[in-house]
Backbone bond lengths (Angstrom), bond angles and torsions (degrees), N, CA, C in turn:
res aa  C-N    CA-C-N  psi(-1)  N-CA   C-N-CA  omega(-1)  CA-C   N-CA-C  phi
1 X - - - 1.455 - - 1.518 109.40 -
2 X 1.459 120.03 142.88 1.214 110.29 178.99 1.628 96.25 -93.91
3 X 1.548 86.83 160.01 1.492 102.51 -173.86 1.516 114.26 -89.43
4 X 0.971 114.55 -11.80 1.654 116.44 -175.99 1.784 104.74 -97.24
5 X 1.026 115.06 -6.23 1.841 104.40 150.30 1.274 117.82 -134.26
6 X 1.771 85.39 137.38 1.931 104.01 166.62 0.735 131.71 -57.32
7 X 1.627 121.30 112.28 1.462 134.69 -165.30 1.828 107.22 -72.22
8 X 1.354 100.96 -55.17 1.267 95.16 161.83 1.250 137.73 -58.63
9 X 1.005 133.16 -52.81 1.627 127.88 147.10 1.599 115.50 -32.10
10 X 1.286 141.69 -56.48 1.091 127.84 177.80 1.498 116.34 -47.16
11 X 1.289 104.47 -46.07 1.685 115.33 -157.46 2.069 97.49 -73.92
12 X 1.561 105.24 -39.61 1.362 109.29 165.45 1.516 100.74 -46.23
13 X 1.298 103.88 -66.71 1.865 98.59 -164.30 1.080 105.61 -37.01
14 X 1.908 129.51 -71.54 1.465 152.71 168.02 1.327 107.21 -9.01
15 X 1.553 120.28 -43.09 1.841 127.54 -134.92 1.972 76.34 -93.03
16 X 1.577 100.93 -44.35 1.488 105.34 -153.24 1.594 103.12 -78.31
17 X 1.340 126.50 -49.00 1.741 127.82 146.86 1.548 104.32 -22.44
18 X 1.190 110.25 -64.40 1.817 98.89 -158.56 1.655 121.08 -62.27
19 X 1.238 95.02 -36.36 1.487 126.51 174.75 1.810 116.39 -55.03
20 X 1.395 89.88 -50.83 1.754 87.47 172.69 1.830 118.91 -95.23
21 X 1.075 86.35 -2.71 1.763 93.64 164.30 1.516 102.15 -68.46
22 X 1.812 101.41 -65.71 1.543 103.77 -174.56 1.657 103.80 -53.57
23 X 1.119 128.34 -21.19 1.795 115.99 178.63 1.344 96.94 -74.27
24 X 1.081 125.04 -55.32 1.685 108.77 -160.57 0.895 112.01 -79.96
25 X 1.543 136.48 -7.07 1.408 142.27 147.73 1.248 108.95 -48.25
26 X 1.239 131.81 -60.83 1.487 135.94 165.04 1.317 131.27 -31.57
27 X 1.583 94.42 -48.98 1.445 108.52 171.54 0.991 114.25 -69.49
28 X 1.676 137.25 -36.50 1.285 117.69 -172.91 1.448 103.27 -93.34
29 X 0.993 113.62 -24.87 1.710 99.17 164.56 1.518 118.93 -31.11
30 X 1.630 112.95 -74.30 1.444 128.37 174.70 1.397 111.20 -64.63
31 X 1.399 145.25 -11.67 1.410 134.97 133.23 1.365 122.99 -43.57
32 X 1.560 114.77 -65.99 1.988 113.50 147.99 0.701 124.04 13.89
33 X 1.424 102.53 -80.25 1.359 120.72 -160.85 1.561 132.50 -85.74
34 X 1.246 98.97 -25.06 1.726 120.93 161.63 1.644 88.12 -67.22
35 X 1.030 113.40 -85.28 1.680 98.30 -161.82 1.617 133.03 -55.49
36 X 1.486 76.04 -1.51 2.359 91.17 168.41 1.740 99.28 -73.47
37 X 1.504 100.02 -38.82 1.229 109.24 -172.87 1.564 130.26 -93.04
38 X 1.191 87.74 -4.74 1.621 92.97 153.89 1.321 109.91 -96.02
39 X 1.215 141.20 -28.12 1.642 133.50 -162.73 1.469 85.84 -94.84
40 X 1.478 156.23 -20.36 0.927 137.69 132.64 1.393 123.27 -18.47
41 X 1.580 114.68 -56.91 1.449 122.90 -156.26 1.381 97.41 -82.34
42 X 0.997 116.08 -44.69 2.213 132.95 173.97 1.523 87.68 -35.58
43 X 1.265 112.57 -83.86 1.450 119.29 -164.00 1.496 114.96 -51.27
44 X 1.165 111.99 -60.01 1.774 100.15 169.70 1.691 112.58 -58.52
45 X 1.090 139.97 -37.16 1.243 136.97 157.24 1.659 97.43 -39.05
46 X 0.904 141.81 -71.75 1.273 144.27 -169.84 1.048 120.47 -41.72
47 X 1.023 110.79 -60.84 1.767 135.32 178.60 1.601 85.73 -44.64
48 X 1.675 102.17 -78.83 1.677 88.29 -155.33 1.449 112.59 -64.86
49 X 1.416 140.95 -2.35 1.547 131.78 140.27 1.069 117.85 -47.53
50 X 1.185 148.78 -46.40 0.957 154.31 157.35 1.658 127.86 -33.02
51 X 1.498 103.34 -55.24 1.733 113.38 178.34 1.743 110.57 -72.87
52 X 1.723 89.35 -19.79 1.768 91.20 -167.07 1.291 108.27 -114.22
53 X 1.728 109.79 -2.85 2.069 95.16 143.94 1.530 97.80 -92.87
54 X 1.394 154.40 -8.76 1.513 115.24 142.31 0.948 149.05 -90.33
55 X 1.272 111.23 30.97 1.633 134.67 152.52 1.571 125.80 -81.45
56 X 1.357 90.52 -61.50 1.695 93.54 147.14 1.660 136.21 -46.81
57 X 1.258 104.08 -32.51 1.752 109.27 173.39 1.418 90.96 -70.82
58 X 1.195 124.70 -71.13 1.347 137.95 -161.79 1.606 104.24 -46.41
59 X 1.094 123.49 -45.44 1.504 124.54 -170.89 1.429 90.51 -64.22
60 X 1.769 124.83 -66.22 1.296 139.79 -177.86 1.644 122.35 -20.92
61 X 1.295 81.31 -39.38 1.949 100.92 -172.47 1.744 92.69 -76.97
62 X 1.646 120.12 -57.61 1.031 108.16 -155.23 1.699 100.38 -85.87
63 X 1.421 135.99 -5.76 1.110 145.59 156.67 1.851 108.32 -49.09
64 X 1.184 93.79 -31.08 1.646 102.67 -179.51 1.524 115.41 -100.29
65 X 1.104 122.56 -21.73 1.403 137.28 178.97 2.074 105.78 -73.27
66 X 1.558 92.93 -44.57 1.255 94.81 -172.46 1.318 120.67 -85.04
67 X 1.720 119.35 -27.71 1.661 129.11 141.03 1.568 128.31 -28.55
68 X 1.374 116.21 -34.25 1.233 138.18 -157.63 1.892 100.43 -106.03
69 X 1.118 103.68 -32.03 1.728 120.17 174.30 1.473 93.30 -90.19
70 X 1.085 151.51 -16.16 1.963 127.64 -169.42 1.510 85.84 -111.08
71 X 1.847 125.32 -34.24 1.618 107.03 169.88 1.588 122.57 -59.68
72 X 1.447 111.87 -50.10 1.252 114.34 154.24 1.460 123.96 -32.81
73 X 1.252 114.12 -56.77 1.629 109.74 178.43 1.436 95.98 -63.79
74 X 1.175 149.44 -79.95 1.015 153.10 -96.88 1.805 95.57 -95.78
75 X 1.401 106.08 -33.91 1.520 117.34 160.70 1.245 103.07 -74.01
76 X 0.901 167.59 -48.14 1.452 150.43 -169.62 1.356 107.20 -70.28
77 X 1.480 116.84 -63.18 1.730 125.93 160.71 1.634 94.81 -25.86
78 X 0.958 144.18 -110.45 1.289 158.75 -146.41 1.790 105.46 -52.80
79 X 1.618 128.04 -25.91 1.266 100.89 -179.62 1.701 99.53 -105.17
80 X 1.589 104.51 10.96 1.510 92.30 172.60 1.600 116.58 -98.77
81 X 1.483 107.90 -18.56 1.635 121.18 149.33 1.127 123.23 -54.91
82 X 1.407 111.15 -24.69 1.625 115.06 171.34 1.316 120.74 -67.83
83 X 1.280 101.83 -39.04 1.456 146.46 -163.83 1.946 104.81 -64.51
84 X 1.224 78.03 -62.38 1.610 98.67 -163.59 1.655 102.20 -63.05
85 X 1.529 106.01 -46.73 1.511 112.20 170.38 1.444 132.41 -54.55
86 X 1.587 112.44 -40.20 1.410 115.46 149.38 1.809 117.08 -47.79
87 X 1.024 111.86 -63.64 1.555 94.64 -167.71 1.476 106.69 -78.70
88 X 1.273 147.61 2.65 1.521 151.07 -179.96 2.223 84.87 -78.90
89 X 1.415 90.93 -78.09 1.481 102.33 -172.36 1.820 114.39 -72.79
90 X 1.177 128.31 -9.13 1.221 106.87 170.09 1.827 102.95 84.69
91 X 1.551 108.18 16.19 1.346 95.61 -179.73 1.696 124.12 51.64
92 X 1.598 105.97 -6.17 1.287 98.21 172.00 2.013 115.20 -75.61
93 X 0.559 111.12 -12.66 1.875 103.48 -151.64 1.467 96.46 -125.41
94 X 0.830 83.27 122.43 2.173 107.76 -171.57 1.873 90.56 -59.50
95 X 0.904 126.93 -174.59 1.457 147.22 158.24 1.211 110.17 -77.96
96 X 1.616 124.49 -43.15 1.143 128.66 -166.94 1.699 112.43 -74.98
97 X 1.220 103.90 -10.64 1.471 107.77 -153.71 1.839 90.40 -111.25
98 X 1.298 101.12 -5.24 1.585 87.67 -173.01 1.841 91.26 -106.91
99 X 1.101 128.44 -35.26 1.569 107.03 157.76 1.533 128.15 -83.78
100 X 1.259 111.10 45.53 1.132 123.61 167.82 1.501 119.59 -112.07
């Protein structure tokens, strides 16, 4: 051994190096693993964006299906009122002439 360096002091230095290696080893372990567990959470977040813009399409379509069914009614309603008024009145008598 040479005599002009402290063995003990080195091996302190060494003990205290090795030691915070093994911490930040640690640490990034449990960083890992948080971020396994967030890209877990990303992806199920995703997913349900996913199911709940096609729910929304799906509503959209039938939001439009059912617009398209009250015009339909609303034309049928209206040419069978038309309808009904011809044979009540004989097609004679305007509208105008009956609130008059």
């Amino acid at each position: 051994r040479d005599p002009s360096i402290e063995w003990d002091e080195k091996k302190k230095t060494m003990d205290i190096v090795v030691e915070r290696r093994a911490a930040a080893g640690r640490e990034l372990e449990k960083l890992e693993k948080q971020g396994q567990t967030l890209a877990a959470a990303i992806l199920a977040k995703q997913q349900a964006l996913v199911r709940i813009g096609r729910e929304a399409m799906e509503l959209s379509l039938c939001r439009a299906e059912n617009d398209e069914m009250i015009d339909i009614t609303r034309q049928v309603i209206q040419n069978t009122n038309s309808g009904m008024h011809q044979v009540h009145f004989g097609g004679s008598i305007s509208t105008a002439e009956l609130h008059a």
